[in-house]
N, C-alpha and C positions, 0 to 999 in steps of 0.2 A: 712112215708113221701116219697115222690116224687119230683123230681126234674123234674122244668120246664123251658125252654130254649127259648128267643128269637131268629127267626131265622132271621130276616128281620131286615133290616137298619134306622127302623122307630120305636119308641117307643110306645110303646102297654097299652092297660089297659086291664086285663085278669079279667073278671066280674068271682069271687068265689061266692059259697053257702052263705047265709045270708045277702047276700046284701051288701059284700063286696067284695074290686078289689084290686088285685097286679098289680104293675105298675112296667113293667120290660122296661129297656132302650135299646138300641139295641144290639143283642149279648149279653144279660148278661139273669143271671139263677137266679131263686130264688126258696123256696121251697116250696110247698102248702100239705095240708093231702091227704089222702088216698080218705076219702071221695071227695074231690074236683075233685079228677080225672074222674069221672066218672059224672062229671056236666056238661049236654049238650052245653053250650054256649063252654068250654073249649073241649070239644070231636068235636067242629066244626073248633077251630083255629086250630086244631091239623090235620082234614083232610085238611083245606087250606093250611097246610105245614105253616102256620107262627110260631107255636110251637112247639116244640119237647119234651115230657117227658121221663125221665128215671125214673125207679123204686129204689128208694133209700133203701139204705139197712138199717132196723130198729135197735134203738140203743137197747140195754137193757135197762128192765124199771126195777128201783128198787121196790118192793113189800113196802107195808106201815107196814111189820112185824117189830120185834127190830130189832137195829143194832147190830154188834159186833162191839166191838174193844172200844179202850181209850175214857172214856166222857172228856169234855174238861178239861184242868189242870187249876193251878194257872197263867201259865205267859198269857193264851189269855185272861184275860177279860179287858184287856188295863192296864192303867196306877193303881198305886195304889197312896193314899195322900203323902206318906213319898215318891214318885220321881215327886211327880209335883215341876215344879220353881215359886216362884214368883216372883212378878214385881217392886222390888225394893219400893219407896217410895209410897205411898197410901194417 
C-alpha cells in the first residue's frame, strides 16, 4: 500500500485502475495499492505536484496455513438459555 496526499486546496477525484476513483478532500491522504501507483492518470497528478505519494510500509500477511494457539472456549459463543431473562407476563 501507498499512501497518497492532496496537495492543493481544492478537492480532487484521483481516477484508480478499474474504473474506479478516490476522492480525497483538500490536504487529506488516503491509501491506494501498489498497483495503482504506477497508473498513468495518477503518475500525471503527481508531476502536476497536485499529489504527493509515499511508499507505505507493508503490513504482514498472515499465510492461510493453521493457526496456533487456543480454538475458542465456552464463554464466546454469547449467551446460553439458563442466563437469558424473560419478559415477565406473555
Amino acid at each position: 500500500m501507498a499512501t497518497i496526499t492532496n496537495k492543493t486546496r481544492q478537492p480532487l477525484s484521483v481516477p484508480l485502475p478499474g474504473g474506479k476513483k478516490l476522492f480525497l478532500g483538500p490536504l487529506n491522504s488516503g491509501e491506494i495499492s501498489a498497483k495503482a501507483v504506477t497508473h498513468p492518470p495518477i503518475l500525471k497528478l503527481v508531476e502536476a505536484g497536485e499529489v504527493e505519494l509515499t511508499g507505505g510500509e507493508q503490513k504482514p500477511r498472515r499465510s492461510g496455513g493453521s493457526t496456533k494457539g487456543p480454538g475458542p472456549t465456552a464463554g464466546t459463543r454469547g449467551p446460553s438459555a439458563s442466563t437469558r431473562k424473560t419478559a415477565g407476563d406473555r
